[in-house]
OpenMM code with the backbone's topology and positions (N, CA, C; nanometers):
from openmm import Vec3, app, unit

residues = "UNK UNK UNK UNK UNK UNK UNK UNK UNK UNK UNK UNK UNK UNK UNK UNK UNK UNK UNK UNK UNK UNK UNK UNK UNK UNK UNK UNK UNK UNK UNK UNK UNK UNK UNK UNK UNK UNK UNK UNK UNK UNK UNK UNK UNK UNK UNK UNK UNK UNK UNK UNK UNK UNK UNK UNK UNK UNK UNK UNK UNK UNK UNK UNK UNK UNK UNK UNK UNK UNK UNK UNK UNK UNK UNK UNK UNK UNK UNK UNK UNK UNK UNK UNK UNK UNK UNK UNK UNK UNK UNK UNK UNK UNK UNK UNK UNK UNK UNK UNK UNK UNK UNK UNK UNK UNK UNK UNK UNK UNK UNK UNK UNK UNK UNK UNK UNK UNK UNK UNK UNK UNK UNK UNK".split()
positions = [
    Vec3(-3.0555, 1.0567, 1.2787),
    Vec3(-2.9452, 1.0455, 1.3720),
    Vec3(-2.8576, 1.1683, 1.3563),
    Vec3(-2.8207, 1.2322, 1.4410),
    Vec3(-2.7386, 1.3635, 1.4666),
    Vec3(-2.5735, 1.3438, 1.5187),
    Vec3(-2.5150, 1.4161, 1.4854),
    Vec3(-2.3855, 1.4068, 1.5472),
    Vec3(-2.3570, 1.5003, 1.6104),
    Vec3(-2.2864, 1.4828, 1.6796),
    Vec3(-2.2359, 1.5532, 1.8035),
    Vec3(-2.1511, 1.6108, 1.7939),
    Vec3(-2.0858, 1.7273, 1.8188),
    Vec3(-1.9875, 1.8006, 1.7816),
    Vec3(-1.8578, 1.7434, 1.8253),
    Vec3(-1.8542, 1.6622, 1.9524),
    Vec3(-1.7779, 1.5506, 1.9640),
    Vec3(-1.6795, 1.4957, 1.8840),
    Vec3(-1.8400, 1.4408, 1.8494),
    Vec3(-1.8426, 1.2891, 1.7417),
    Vec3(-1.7431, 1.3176, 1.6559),
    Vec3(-1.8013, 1.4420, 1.5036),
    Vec3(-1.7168, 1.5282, 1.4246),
    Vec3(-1.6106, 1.5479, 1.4867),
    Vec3(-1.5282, 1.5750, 1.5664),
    Vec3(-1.3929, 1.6179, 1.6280),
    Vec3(-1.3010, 1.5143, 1.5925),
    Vec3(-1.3659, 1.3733, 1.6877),
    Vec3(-1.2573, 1.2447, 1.6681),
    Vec3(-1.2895, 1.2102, 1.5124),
    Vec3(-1.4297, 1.2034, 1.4534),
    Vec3(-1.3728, 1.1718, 1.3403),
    Vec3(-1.3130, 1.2491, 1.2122),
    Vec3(-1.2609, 1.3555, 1.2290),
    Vec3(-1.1525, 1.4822, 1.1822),
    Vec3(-1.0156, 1.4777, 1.2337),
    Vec3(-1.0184, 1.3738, 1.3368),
    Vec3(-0.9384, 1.3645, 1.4004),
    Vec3(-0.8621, 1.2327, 1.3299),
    Vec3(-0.8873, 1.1340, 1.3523),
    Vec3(-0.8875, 1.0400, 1.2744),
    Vec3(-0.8683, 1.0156, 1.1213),
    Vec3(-0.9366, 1.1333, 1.0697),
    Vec3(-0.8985, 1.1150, 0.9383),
    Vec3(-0.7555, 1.1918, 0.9109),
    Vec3(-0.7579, 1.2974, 1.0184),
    Vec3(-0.6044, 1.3946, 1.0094),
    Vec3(-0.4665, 1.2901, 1.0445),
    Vec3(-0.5280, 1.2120, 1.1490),
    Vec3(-0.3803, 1.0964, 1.1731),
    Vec3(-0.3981, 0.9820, 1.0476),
    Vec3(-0.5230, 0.9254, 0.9917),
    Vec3(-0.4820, 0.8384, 0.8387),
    Vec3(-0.4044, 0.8992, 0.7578),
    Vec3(-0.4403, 1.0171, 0.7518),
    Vec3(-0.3314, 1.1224, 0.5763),
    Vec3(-0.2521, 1.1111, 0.6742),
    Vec3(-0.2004, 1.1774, 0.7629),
    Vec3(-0.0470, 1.1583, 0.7953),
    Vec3(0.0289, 1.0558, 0.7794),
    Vec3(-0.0435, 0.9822, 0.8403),
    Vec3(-0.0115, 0.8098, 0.7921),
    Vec3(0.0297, 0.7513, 0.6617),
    Vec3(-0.0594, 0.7880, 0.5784),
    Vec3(-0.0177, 0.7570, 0.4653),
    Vec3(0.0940, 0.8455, 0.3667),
    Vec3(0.0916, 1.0064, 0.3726),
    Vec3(0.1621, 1.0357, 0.3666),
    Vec3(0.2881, 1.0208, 0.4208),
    Vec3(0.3185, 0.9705, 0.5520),
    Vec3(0.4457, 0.9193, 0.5935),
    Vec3(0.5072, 0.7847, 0.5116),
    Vec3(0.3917, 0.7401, 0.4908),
    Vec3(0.4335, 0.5665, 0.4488),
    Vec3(0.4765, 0.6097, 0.2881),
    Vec3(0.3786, 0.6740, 0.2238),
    Vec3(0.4415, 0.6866, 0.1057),
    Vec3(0.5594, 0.7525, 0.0585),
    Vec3(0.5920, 0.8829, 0.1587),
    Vec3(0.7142, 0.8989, 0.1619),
    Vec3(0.8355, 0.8199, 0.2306),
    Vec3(0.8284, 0.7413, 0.2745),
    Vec3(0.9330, 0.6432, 0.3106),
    Vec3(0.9888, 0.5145, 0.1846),
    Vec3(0.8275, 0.4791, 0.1108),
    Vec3(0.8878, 0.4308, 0.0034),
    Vec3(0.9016, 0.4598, -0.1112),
    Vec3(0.9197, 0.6318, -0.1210),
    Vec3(0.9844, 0.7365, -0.2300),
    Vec3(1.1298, 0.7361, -0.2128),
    Vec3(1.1379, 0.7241, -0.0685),
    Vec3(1.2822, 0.7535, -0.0417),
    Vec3(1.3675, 0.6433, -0.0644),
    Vec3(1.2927, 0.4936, -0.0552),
    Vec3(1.3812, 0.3896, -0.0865),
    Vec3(1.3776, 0.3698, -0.2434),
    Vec3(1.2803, 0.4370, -0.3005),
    Vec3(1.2973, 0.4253, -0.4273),
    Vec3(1.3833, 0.5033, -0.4986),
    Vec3(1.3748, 0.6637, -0.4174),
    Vec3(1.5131, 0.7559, -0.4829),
    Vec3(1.6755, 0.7189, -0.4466),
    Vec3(1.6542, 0.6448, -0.3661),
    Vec3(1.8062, 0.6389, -0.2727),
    Vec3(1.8287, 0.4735, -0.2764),
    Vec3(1.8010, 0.3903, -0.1917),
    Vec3(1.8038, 0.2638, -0.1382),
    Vec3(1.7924, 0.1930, -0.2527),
    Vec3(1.7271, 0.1684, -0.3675),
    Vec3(1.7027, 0.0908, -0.4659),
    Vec3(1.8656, 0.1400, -0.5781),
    Vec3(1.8564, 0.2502, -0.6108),
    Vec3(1.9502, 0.2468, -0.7192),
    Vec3(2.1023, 0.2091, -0.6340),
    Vec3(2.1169, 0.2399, -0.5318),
    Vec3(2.2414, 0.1838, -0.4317),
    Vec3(2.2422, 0.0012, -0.4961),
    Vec3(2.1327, -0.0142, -0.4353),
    Vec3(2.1177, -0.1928, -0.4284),
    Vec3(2.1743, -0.2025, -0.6274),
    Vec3(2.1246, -0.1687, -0.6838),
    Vec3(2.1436, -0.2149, -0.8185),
    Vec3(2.2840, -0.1915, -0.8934),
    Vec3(2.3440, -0.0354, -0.8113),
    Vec3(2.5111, -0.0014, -0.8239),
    Vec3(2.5439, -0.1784, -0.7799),
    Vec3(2.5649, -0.2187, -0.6691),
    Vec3(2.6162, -0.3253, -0.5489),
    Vec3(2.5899, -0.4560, -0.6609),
    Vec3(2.4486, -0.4808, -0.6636),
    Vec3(2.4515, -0.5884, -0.7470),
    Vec3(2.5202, -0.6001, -0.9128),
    Vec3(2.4933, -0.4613, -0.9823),
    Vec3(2.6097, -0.4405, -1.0901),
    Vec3(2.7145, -0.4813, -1.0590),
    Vec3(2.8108, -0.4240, -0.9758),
    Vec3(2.9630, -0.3975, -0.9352),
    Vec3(2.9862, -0.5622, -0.9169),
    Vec3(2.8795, -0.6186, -0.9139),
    Vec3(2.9356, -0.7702, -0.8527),
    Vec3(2.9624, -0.8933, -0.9628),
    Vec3(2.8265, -0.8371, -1.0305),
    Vec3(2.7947, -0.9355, -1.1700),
    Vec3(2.8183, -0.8438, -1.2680),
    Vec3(2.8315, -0.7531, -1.3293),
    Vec3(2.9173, -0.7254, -1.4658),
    Vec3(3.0445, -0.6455, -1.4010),
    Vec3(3.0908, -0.6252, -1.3304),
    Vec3(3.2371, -0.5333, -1.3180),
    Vec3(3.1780, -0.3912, -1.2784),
    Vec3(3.3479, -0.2916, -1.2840),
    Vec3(3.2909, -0.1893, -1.2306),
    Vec3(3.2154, -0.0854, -1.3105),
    Vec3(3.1497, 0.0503, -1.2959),
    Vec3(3.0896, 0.1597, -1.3679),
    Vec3(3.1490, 0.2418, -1.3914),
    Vec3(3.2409, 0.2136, -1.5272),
    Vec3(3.2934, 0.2775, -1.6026),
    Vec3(3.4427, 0.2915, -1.5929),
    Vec3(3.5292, 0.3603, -1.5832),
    Vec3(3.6438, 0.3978, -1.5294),
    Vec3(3.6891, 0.5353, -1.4655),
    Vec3(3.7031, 0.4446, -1.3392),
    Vec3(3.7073, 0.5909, -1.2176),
    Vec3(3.6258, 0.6348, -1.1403),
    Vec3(3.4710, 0.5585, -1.1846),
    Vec3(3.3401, 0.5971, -1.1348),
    Vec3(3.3559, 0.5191, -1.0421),
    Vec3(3.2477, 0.5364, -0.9083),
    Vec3(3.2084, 0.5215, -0.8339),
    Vec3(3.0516, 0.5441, -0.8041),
    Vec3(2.9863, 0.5199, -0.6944),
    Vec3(2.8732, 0.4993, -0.6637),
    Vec3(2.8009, 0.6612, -0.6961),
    Vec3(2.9175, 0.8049, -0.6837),
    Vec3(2.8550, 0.8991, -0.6891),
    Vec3(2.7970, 0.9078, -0.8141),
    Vec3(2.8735, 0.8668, -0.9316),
    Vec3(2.8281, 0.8976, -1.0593),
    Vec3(2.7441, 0.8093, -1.0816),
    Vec3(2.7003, 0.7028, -1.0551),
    Vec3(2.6059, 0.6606, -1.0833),
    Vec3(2.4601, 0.7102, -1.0393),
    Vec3(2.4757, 0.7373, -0.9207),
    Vec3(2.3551, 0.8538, -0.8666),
    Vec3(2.3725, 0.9656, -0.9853),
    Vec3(2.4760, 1.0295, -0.9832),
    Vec3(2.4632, 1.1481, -1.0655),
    Vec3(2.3941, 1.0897, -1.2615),
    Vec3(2.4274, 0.9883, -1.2744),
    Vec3(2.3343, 0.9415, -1.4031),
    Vec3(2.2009, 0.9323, -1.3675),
    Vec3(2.1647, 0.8809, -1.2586),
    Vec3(2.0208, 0.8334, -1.2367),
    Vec3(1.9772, 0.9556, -1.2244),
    Vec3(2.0304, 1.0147, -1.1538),
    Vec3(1.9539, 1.1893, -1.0878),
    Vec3(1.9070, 1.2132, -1.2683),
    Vec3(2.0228, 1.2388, -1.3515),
    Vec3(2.0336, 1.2981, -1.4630),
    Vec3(1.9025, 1.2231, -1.5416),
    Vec3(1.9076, 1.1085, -1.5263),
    Vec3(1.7829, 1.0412, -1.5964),
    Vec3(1.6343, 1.0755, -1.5611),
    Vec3(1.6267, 1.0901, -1.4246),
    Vec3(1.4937, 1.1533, -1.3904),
    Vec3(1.4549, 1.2546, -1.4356),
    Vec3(1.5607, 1.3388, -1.4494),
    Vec3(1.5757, 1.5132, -1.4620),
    Vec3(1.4955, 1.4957, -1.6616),
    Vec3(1.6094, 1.3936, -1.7426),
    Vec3(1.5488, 1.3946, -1.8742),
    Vec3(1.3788, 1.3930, -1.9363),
    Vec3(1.3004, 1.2781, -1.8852),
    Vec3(1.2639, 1.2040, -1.8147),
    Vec3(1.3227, 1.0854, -1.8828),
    Vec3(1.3434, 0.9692, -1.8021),
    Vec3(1.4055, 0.8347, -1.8614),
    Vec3(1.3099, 0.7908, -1.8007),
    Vec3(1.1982, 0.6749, -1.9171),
    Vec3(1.1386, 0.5726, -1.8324),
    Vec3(1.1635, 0.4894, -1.6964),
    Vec3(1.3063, 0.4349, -1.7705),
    Vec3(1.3437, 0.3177, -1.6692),
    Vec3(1.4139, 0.3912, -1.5309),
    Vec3(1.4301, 0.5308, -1.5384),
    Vec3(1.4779, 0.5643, -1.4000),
    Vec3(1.3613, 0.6392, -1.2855),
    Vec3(1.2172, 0.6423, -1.4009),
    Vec3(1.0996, 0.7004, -1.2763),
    Vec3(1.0452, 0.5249, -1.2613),
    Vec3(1.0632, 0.4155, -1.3258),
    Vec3(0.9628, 0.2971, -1.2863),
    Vec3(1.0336, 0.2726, -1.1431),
    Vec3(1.2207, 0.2838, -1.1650),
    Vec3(1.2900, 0.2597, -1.0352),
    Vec3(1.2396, 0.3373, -0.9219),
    Vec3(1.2491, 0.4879, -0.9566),
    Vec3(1.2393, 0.5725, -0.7811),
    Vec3(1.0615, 0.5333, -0.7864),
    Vec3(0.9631, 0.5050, -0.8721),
    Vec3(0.8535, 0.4832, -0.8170),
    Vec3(0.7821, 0.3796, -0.7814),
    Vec3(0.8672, 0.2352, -0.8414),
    Vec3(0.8572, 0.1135, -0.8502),
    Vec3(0.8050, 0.0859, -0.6984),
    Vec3(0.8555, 0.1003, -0.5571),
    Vec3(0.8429, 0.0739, -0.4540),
    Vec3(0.7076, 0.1118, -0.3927),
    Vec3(0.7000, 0.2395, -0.3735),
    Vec3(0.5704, 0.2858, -0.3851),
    Vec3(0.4439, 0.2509, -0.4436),
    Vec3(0.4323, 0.1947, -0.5697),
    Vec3(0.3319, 0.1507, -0.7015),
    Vec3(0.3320, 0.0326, -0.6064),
    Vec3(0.3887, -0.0213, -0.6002),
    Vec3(0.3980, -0.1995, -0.5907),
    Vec3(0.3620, -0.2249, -0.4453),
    Vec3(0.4240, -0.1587, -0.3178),
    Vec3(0.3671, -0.1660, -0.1883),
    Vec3(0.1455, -0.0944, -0.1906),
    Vec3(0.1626, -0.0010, -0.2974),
    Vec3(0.0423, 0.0383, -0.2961),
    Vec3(-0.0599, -0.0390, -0.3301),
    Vec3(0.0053, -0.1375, -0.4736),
    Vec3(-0.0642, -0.1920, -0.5506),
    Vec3(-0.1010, -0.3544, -0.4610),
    Vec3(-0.0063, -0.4033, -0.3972),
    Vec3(-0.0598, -0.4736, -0.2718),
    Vec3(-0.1560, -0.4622, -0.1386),
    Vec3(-0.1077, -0.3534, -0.1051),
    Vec3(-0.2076, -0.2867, -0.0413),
    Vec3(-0.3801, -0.3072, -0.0472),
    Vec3(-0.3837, -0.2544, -0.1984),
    Vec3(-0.5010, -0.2636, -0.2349),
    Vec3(-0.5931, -0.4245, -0.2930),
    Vec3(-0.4956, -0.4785, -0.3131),
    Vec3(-0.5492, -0.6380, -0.2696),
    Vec3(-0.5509, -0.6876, -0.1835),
    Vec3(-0.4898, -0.6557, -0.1000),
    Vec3(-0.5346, -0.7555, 0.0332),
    Vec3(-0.6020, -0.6409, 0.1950),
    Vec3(-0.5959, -0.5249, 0.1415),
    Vec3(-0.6752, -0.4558, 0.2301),
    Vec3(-0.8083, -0.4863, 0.2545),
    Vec3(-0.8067, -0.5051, 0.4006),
    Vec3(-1.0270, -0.5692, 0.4283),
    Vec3(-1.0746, -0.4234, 0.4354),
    Vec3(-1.1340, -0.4157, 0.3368),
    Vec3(-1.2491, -0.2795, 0.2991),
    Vec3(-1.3389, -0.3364, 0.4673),
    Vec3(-1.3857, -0.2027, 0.5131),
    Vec3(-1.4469, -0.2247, 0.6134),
    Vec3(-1.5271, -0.0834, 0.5738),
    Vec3(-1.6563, -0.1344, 0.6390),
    Vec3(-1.7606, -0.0067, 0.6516),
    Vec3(-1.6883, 0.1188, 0.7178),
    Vec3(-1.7507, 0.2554, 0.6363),
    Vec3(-1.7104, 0.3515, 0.7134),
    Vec3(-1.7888, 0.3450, 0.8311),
    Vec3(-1.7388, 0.4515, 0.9643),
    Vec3(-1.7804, 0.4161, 1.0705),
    Vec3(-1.9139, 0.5074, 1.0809),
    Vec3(-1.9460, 0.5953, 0.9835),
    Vec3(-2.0746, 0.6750, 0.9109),
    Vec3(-2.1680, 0.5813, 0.9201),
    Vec3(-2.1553, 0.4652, 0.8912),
    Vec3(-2.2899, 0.3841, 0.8006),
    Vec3(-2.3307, 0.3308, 0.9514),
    Vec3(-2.3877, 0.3091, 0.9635),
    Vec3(-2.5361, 0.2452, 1.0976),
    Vec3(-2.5002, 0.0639, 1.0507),
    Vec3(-2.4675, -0.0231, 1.1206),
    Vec3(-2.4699, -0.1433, 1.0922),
    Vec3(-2.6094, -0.1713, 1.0318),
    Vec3(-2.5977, -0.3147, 0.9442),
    Vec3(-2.7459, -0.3504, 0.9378),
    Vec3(-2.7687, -0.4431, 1.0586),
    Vec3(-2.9260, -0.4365, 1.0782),
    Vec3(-2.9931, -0.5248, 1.1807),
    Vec3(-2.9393, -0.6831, 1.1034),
    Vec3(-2.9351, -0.7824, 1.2454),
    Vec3(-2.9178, -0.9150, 1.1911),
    Vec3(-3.0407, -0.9638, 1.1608),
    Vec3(-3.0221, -1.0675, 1.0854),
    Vec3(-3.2153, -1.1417, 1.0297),
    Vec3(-3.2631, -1.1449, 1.1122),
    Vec3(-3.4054, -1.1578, 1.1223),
    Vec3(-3.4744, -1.2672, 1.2097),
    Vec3(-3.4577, -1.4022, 1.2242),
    Vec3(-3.4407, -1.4821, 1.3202),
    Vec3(-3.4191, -1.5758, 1.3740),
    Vec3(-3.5259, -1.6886, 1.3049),
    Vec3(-3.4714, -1.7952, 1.1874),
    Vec3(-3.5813, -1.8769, 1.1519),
    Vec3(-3.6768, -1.9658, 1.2775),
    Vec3(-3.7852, -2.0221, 1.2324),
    Vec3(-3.8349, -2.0853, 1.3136),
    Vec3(-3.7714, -2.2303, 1.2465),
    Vec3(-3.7157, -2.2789, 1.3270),
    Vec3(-3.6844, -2.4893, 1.3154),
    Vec3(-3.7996, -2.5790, 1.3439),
    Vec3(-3.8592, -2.6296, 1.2206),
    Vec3(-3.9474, -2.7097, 1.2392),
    Vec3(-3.8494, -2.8842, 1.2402),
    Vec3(-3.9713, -2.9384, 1.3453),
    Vec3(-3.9106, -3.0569, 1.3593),
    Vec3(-3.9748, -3.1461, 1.2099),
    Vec3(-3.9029, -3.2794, 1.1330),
    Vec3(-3.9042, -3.2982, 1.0570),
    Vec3(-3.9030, -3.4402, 1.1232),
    Vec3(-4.0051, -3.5538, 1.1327),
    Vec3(-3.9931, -3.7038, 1.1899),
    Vec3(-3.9800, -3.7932, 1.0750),
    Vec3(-3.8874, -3.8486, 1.0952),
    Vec3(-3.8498, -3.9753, 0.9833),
    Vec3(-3.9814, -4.0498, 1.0021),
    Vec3(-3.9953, -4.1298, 0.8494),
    Vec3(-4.0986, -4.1965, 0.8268),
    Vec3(-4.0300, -4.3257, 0.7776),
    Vec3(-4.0991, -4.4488, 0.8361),
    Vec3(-4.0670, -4.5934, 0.8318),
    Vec3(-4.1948, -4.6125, 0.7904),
    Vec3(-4.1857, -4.6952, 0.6607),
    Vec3(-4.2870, -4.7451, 0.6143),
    Vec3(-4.2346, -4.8854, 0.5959),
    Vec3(-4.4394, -4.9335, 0.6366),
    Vec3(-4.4252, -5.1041, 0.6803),
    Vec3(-4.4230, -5.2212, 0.5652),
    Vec3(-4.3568, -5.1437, 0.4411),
    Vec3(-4.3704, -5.2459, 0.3598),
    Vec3(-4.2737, -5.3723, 0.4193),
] * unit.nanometer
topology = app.Topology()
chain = topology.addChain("A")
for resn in residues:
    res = topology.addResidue(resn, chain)
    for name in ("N", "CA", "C"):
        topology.addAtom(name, app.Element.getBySymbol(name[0]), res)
């Protein structure tokens, strides 16, 4: 079986709009992981233990987290990457693997033959 220069086009084509794709998606949940997540955790702090520190505000707390990435601090790359890992790591369980569109289906079986099967009454 040959391909068509076509053929190759859309599927180059196709694979150029999946990476975009995914590169878009994964950068969207980099960004809620650098930005949107440590916000949420300032908000939920500020509510249930008081405020961050004295005088601080939401900037310095970014400016710690920034500072923690920069060190490396465990607990501030699990945060900016936590979102990402975890949408990925779902992803990959419940994604239906499907044939590439490369592979040739297989033929369906052959069709059994149905034999008829007659009940037997015996004259005891």
């Amino acid at each position: 079986m040959s391909s068509t220069p076509s053929d190759l086009e859309s599927s180059a084509v196709k694979h150029n709009q999946r990476l975009r794709f995914e590169l878009i998606f994964a950068s969207i949940w980099l960004a809620i992981g650098f930005f949107v997540f440590p916000a949420m955790i300032y908000g939920v702090g500020i509510l249930l233990l008081g405020p961050y520190g004295e005088n601080a505000g939401l900037g310095s707390f970014y400016a710690d987290f920034f500072g923690d990435l920069v060190e490396p601090a465990g607990r501030a790359w699990i945060l900016a990457l936590g979102p990402v890992i975890l949408i990925s790591a779902l992803r990959l369980v419940f994604f239906n693997f499907r044939r590439s569109s490369d592979a040739e289906p297989e033929p369906p079986p052959p069709p059994r033959e149905h034999t008829r099967v007659e009940p037997r009454v015996s004259g005891e």
